[in-house]
Structure formats: C-alpha cells, structure tokens
VOMAR-887990 format. One record per atom (N, C-alpha, C): atom name; y, x, z. Coordinates in nm, 4 decimals, always signed. Each point is the difference from the previous one (the first is absolute). Example, Ala and Ser with C-alpha at 12.3 -4.5 7.8 and 13.67 -1.06 7.14 Angstrom:
+------+----------+----------+----------+
: segu :        Y :        X :        Z :
+------+----------+----------+----------+
:    N :  -0.5690 :  +1.3190 :  +0.7800 :
:   CA :  +0.1190 :  -0.0890 :  +0.0000 :
:    C :  +0.1200 :  +0.0900 :  +0.0000 :
:    N :  +0.1050 :  -0.0350 :  -0.0720 :
:   CA :  +0.1190 :  +0.0820 :  +0.0060 :
:    C :  +0.1090 :  -0.0770 :  +0.0730 :
+------+----------+----------+----------+
END
This chain:
+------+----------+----------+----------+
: segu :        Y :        X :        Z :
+------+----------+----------+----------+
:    N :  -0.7542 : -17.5617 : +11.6532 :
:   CA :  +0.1441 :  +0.0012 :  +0.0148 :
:    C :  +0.0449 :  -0.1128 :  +0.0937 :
:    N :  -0.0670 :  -0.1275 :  -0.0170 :
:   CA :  +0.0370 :  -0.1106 :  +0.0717 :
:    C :  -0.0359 :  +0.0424 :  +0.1451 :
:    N :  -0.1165 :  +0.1002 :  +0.0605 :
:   CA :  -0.0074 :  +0.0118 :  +0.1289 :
:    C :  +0.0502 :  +0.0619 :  +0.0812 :
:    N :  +0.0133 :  +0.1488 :  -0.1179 :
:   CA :  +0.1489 :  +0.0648 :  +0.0281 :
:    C :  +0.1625 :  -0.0505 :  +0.0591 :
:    N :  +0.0386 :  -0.0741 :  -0.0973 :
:   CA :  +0.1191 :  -0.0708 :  +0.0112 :
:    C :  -0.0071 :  -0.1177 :  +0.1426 :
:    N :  -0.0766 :  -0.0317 :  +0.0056 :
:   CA :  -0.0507 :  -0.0994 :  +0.1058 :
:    C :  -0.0102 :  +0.0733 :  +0.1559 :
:    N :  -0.0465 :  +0.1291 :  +0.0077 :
:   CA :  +0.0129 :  +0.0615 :  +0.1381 :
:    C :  +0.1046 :  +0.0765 :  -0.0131 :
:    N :  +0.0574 :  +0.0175 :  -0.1268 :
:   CA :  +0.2001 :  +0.0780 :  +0.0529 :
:    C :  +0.0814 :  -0.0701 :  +0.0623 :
:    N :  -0.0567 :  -0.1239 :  -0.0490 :
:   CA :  +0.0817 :  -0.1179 :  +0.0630 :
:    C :  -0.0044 :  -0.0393 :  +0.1570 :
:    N :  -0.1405 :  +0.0401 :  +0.0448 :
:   CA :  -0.0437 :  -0.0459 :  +0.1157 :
:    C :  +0.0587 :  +0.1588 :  +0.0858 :
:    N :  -0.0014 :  +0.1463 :  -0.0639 :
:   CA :  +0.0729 :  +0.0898 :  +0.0708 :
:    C :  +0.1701 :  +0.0139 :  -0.0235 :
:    N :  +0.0516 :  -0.0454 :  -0.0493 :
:   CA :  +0.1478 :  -0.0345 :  -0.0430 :
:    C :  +0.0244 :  -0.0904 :  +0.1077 :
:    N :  -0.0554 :  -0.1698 :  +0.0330 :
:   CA :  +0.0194 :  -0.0735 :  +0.0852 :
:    C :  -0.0361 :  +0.0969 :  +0.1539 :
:    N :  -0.0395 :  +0.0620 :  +0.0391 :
:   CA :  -0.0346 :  +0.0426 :  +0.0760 :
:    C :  +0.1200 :  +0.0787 :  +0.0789 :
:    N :  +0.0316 :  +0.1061 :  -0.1169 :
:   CA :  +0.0308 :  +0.1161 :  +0.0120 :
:    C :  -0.0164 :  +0.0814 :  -0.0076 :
:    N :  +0.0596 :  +0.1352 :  -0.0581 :
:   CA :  -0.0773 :  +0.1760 :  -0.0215 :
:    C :  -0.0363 :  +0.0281 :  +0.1163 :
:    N :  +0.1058 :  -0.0067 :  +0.1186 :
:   CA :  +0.0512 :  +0.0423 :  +0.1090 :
:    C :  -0.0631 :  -0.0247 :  +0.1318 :
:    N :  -0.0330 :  -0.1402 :  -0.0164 :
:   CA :  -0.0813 :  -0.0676 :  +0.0834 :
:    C :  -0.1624 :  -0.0029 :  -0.0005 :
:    N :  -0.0256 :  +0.0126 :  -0.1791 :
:   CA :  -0.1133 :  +0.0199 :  -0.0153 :
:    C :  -0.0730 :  +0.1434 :  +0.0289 :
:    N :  +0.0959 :  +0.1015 :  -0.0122 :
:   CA :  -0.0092 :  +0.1119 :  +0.0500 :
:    C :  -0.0363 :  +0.0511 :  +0.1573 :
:    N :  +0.1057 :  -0.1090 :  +0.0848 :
:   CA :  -0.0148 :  -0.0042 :  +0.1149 :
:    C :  -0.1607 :  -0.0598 :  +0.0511 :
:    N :  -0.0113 :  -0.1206 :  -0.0190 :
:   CA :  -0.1592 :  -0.0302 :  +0.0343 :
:    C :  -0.0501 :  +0.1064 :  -0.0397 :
:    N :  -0.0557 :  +0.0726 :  -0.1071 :
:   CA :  -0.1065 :  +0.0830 :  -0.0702 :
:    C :  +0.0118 :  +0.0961 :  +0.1603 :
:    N :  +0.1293 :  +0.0339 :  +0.0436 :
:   CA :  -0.0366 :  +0.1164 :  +0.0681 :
:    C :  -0.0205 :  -0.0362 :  +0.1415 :
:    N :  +0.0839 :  -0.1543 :  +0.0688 :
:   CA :  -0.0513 :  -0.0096 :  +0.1083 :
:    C :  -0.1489 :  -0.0571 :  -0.0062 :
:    N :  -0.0886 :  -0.0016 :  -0.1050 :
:   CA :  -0.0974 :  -0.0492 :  +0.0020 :
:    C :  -0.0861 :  +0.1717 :  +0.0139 :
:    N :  +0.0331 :  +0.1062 :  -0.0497 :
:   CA :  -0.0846 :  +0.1187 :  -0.0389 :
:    C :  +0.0569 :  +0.0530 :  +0.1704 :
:    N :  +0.0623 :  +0.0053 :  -0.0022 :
:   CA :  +0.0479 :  +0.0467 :  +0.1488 :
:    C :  -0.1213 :  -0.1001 :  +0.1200 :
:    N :  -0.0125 :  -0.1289 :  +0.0168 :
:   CA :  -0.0974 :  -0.0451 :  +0.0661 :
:    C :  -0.1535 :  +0.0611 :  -0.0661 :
:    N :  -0.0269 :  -0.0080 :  -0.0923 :
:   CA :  -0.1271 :  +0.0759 :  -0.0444 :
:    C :  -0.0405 :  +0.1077 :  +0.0508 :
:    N :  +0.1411 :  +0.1202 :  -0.0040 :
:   CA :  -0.0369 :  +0.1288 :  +0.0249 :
:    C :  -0.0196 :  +0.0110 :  +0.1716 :
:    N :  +0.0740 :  -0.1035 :  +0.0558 :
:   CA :  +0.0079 :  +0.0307 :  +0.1700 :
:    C :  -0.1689 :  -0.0624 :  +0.0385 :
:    N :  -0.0204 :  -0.1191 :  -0.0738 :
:   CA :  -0.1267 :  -0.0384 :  +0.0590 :
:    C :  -0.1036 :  +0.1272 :  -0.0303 :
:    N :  +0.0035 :  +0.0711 :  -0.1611 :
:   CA :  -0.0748 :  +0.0725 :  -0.0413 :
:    C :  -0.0238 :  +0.1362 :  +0.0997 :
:    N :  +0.1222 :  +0.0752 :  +0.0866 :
:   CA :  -0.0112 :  +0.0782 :  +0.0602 :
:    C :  -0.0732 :  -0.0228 :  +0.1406 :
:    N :  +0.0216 :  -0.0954 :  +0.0025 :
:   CA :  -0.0428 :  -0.0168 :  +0.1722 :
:    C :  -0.1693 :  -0.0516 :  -0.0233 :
:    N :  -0.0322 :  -0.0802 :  -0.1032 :
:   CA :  -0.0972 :  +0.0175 :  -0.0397 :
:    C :  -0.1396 :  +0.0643 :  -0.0882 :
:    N :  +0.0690 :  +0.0710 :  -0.0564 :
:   CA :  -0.0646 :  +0.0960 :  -0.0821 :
:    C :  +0.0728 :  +0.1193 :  -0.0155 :
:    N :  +0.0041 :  +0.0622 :  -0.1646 :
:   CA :  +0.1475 :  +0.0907 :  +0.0328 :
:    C :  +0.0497 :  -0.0921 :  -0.1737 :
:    N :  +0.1309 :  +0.1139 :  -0.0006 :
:   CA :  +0.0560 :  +0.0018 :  -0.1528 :
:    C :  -0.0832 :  +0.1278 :  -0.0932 :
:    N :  +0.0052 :  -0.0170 :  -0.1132 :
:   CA :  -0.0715 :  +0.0623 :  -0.1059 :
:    C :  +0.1323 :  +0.0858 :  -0.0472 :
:    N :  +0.1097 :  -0.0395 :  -0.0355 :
:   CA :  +0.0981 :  +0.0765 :  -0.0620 :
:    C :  +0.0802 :  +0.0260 :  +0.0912 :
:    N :  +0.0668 :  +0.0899 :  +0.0165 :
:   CA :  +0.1002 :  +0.0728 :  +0.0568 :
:    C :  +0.1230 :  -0.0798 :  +0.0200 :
:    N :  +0.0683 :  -0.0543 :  +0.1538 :
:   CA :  +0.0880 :  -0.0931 :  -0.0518 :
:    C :  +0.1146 :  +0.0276 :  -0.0775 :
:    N :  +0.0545 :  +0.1120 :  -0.0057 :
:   CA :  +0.0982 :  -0.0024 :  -0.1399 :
:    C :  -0.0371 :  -0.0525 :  -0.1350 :
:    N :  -0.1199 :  -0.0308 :  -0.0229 :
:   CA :  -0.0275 :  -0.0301 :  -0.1267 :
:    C :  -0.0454 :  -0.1331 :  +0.0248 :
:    N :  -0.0110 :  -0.0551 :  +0.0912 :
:   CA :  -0.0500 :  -0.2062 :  +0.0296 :
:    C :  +0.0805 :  -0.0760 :  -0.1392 :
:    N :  -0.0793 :  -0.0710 :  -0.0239 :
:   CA :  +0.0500 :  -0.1164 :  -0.0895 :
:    C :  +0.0376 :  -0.1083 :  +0.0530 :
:    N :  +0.0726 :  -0.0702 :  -0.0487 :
:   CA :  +0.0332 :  -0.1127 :  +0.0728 :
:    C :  -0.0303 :  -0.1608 :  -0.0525 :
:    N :  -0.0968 :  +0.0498 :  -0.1029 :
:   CA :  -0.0998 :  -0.0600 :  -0.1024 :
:    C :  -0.1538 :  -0.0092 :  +0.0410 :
:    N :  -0.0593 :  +0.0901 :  +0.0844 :
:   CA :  -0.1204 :  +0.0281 :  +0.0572 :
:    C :  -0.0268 :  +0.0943 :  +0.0709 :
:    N :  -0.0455 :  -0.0221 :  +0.1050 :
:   CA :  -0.0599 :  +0.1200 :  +0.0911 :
:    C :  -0.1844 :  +0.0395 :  -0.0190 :
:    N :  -0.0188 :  +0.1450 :  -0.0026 :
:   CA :  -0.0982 :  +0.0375 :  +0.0051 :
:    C :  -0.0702 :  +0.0727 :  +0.1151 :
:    N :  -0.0777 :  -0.0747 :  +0.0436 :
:   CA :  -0.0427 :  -0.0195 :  +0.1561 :
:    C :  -0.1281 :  +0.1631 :  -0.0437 :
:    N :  -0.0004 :  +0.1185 :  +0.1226 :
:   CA :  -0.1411 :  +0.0060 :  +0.0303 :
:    C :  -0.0572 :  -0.0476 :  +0.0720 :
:    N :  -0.1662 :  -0.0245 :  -0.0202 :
:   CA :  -0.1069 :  -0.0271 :  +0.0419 :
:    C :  -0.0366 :  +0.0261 :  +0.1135 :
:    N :  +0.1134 :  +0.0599 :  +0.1247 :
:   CA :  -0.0828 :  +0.0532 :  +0.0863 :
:    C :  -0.1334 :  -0.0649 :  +0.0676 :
:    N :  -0.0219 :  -0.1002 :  -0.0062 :
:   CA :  -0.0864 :  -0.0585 :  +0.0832 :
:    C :  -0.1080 :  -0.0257 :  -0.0783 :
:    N :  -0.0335 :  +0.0299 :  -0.0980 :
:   CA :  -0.0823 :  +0.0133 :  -0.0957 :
:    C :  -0.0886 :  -0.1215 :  -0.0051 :
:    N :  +0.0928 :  -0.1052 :  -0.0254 :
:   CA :  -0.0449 :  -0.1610 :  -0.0421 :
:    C :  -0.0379 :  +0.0054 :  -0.1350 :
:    N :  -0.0485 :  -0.1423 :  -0.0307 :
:   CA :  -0.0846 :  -0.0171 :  -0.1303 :
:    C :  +0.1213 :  -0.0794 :  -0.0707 :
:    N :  +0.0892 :  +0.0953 :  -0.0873 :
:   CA :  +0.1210 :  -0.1028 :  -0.0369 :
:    C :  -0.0746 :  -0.1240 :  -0.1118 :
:    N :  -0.1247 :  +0.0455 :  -0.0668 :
:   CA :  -0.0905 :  -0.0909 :  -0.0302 :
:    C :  -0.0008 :  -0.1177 :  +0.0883 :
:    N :  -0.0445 :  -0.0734 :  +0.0671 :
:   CA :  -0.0876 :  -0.0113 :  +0.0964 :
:    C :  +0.1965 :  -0.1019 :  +0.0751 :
:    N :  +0.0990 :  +0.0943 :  -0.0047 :
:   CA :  +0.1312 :  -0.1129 :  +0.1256 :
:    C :  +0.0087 :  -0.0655 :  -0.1482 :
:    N :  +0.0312 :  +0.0441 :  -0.1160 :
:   CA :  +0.0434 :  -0.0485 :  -0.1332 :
:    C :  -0.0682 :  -0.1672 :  +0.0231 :
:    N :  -0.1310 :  +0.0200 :  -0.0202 :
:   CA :  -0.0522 :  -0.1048 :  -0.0472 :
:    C :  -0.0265 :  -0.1063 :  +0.1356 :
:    N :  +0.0584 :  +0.0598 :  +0.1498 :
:   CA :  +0.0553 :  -0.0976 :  +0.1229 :
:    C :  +0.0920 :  -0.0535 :  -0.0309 :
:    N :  +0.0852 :  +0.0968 :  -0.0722 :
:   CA :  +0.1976 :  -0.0483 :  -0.0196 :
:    C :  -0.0323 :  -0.1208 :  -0.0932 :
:    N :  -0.0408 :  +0.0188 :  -0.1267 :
:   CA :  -0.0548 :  -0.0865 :  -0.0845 :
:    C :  -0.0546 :  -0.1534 :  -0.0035 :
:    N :  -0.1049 :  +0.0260 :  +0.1333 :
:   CA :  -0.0026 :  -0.1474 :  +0.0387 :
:    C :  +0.1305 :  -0.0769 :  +0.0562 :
:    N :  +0.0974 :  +0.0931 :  +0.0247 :
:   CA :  +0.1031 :  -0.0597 :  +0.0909 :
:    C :  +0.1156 :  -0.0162 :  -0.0917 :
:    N :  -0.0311 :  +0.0014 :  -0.1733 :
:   CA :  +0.1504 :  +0.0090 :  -0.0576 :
:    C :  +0.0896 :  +0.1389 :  -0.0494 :
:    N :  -0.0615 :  +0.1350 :  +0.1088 :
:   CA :  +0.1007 :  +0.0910 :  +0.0096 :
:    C :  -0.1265 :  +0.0972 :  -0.0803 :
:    N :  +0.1024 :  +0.1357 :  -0.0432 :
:   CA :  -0.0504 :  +0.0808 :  -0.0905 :
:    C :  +0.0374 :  +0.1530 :  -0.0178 :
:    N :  -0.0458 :  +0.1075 :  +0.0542 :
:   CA :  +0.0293 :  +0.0839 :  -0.0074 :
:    C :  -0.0723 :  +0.1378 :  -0.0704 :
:    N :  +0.0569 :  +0.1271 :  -0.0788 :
:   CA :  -0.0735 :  +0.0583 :  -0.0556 :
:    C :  -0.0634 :  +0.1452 :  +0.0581 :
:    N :  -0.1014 :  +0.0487 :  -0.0350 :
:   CA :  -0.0058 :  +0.1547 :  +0.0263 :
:    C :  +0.0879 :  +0.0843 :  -0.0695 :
:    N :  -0.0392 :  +0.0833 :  +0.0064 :
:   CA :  +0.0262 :  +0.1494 :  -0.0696 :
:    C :  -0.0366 :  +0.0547 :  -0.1162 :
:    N :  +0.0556 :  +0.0464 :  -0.0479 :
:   CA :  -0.0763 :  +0.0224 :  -0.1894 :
:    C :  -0.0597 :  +0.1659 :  +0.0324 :
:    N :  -0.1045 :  -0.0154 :  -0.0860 :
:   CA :  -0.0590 :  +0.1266 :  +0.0111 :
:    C :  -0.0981 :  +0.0678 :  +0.0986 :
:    N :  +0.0153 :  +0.1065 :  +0.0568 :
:   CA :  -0.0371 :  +0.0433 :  +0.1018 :
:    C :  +0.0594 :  -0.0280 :  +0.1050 :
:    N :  +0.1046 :  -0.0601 :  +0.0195 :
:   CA :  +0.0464 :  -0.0788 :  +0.0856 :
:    C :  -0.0326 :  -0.1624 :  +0.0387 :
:    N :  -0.0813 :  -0.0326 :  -0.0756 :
:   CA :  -0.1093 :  -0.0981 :  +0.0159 :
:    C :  +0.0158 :  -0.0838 :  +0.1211 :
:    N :  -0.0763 :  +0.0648 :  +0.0730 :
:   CA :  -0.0185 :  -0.0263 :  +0.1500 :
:    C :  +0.0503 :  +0.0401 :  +0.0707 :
:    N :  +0.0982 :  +0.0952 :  -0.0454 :
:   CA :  +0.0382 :  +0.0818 :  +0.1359 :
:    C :  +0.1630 :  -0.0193 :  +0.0361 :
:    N :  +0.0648 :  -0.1206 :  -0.0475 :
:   CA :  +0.1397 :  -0.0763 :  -0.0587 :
:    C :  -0.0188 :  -0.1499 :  -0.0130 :
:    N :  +0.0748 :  -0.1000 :  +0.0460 :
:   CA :  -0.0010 :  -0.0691 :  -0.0753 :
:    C :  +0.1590 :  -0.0303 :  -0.0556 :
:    N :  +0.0336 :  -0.1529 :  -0.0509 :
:   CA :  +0.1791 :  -0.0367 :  +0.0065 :
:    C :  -0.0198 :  -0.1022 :  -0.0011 :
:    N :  +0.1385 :  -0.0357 :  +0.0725 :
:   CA :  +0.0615 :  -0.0956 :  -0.0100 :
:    C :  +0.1510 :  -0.0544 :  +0.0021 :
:    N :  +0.0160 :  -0.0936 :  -0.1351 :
:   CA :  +0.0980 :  -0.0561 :  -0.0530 :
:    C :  +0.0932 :  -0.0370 :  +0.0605 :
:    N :  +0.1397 :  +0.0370 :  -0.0237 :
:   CA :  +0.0410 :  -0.1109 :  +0.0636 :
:    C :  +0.1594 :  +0.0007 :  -0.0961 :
:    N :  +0.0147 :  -0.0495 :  -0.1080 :
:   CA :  +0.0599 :  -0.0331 :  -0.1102 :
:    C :  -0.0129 :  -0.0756 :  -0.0840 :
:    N :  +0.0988 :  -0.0574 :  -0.0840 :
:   CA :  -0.0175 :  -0.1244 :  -0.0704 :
:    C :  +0.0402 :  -0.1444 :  +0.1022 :
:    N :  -0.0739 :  -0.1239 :  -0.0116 :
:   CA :  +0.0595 :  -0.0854 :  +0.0526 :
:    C :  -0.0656 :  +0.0396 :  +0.1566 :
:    N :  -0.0585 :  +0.0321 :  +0.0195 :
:   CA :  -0.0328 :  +0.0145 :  +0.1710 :
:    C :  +0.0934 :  +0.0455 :  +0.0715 :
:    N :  -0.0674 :  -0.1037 :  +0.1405 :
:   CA :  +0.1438 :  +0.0152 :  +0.0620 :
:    C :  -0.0410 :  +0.0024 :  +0.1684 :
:    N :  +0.0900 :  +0.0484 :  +0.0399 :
:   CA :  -0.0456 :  +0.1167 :  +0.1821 :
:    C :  -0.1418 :  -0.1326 :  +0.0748 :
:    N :  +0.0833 :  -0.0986 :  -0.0123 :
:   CA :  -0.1202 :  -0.0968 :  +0.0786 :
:    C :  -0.1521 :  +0.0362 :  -0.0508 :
:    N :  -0.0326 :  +0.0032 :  -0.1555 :
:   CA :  -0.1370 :  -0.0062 :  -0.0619 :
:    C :  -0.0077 :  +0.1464 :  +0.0194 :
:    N :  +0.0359 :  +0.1358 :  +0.0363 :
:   CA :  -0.0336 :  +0.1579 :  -0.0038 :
:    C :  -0.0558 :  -0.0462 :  +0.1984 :
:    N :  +0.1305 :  -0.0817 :  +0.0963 :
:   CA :  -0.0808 :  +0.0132 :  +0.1512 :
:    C :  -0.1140 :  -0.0951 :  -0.0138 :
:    N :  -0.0041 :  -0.1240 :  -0.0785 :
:   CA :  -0.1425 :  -0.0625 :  -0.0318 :
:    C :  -0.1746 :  +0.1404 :  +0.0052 :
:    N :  +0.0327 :  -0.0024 :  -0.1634 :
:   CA :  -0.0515 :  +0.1244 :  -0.0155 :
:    C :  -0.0542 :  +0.1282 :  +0.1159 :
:    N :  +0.0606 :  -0.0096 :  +0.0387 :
:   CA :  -0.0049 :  +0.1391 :  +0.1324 :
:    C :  -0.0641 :  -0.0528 :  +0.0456 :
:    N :  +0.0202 :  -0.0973 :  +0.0563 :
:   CA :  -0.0485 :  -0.1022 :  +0.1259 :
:    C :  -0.1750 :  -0.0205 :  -0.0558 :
:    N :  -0.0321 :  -0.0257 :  -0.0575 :
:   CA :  -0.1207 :  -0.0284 :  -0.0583 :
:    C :  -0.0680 :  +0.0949 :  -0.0258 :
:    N :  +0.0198 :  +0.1288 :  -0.0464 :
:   CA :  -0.0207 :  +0.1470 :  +0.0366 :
:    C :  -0.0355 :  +0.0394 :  +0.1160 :
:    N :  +0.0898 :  -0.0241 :  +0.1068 :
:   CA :  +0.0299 :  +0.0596 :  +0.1481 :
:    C :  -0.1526 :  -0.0802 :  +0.0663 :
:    N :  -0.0141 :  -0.1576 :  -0.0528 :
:   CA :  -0.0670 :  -0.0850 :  +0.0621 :
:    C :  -0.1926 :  +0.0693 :  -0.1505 :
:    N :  +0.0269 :  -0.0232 :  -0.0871 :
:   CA :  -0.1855 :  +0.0830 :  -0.0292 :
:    C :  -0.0548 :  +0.0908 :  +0.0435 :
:    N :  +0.1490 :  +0.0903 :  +0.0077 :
:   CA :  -0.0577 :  +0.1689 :  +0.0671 :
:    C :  -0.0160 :  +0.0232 :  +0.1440 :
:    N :  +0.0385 :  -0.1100 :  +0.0928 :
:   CA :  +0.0186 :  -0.0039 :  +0.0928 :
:    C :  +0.0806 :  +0.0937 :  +0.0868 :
:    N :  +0.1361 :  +0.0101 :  -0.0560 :
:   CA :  +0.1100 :  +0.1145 :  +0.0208 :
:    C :  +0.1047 :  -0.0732 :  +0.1361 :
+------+----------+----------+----------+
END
C-alpha cells in the first residue's frame, strides 16, 4: 500500500495529462524508429502507447542485443510464445522519459550496426 500511495503521488505531481502525453510522444518515437528499422507487429490502430511490439525482420538474436543492452544498463524483452523470436518490445511507460527511449535506440542502432 505504502508503494502504491507513493507512485500516485509521483503520477498526481506529474499529471494525468502530461503523463499521458510523454507515454505517447515516447511510443510515437519507438514506432517511427521501429518502422524504418524493422517493421511493427500490430496493426497501427491498435499501438499502445505503453509498448511497442517490434517484428523481427532482420532475424537478430533478441537473446544475444538483450544481454549487449544489459552490459550497458538498458533492457529489453522478446515475445511470448511462438512469438519468441520472431517479436521483440519495447517499453516506454512509467517513469521513462523521451531522452532514456533515444538513449536506448541509440545503443541498438550502434550493436546492430543499423
């Protein structure tokens, strides 16, 4: 309850409105890097503005950037299921914020050599 009450506080200080706003200019940079570099997995009428789910086109070892990103701080997931490998995501909600999602990219762009 105390951790609860403790991050309403930190989205209350914030704002609904504002906090709303980052979530999406942050999913909106995700999805533009994601297209030009790979594709989108969901249909954009249905994008979240909580996470994007990248396909695989290039059929990287999301194993394998994970545990590059990792040495570097940053962290991203696959795909559940049979979508395994062939998907991954990435976050971009909660306290993160546009600078740490172009970080992120950037360190991506620079393992995969994109």
């Amino acid at each position: 309850m105390f951790a609860l009450d403790y991050q309403l506080d930190k989205i209350l200080k914030e704002g609904l409105e504002n906090r709303f706003a980052r979530h999406a200019q942050m999913a909106d940079y995700v999805r533009a890097w994601a297209k030009d570099k790979f594709a989108l997995f969901a249909q954009e009428e249905f994008a979240s503005n909580t996470v994007t789910c990248i396909k695989n086109t290039r059929e990287i070892s999301v194993g394998d950037l994970n545990k590059a990103l990792g040495e570097r701080g940053f962290m991203i997931s696959n795909g559940y299921g049979k979508l395994k490998d062939k998907t991954f995501r990435i976050a971009h909600m909660a306290e993160a914020t546009l600078s740490e999602i172009k970080e992120l990219l950037s360190i991506i762009n620079e393992i995969l050599g994109l």
